[in-house]
C-alpha positions as CSV (number, residue, x, y, z in Angstrom):
1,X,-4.7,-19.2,-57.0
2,X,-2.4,-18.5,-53.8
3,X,-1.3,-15.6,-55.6
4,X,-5.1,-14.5,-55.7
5,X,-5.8,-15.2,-52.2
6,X,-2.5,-13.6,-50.7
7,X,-3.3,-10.4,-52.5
8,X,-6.9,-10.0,-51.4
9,X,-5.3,-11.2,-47.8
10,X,-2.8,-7.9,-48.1
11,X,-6.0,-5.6,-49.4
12,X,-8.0,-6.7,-46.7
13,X,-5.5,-5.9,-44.3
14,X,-5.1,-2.7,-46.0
15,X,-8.8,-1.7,-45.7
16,X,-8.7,-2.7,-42.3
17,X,-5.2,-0.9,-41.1
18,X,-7.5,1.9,-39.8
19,X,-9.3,0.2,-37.5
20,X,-6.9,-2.1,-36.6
21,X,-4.5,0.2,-35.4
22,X,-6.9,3.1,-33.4
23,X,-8.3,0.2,-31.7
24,X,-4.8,-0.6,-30.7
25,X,-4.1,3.0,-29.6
26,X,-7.2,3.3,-27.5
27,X,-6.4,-0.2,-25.7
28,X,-2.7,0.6,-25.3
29,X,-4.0,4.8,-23.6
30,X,-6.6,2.9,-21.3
31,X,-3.7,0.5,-19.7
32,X,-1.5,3.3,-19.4
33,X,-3.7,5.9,-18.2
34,X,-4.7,3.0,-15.5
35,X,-0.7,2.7,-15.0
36,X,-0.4,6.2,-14.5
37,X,-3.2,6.5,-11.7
38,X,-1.4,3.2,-9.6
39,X,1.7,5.3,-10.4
40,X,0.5,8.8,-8.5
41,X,-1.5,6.6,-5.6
42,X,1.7,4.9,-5.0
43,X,3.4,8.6,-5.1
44,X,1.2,10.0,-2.8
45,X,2.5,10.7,0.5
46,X,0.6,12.1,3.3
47,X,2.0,14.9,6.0
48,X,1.3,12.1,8.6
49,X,3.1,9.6,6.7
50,X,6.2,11.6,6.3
51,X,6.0,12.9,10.0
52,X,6.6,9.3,11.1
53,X,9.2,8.1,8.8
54,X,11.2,11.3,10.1
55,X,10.5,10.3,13.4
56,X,11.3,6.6,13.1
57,X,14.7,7.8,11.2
58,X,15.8,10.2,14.3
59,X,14.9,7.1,16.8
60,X,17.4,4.7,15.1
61,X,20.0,7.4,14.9
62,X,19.5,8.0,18.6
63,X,19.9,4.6,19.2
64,X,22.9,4.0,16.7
65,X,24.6,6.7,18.6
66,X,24.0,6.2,22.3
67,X,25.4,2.3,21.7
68,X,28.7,2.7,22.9
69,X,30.4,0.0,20.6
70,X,29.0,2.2,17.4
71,X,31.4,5.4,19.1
72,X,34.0,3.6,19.8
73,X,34.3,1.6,15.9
């Protein structure tokens, strides 16, 4: 009888492999698709953004180089 019931277990499974697994694709493309968008907002840098990083970069060398402990180490 447990021989019974594991084989129609397996052909059930079998039937259902299909389904099963295109549901699993379509679930596993929606997360990463959603991945992918956080991925190119977090990518996404504006002009004014990158102005001021430059900017903030050239301050603290200006102020790294005027210190005149820094020149003389």
């Amino acid at each position: 009888m447990l021989t019974l019931m594991a084989m129609r277990w397996n052909q059930q499974k079998v039937s259902n492999l299909a389904t099963s697994l295109s549901r699993r694709y379509l679930k596993t493309t929606k997360a990463l698709e959603k991945q992918l968008q956080n991925l190119e907002t977090m990518k996404a840098v504006t002009e004014k953004q990158l102005e001021d990083w430059i900017r903030d970069v050239n301050e603290w060398a200006e102020t790294t180089t005027n210190n005149p402990r820094d020149a003389a180490a």
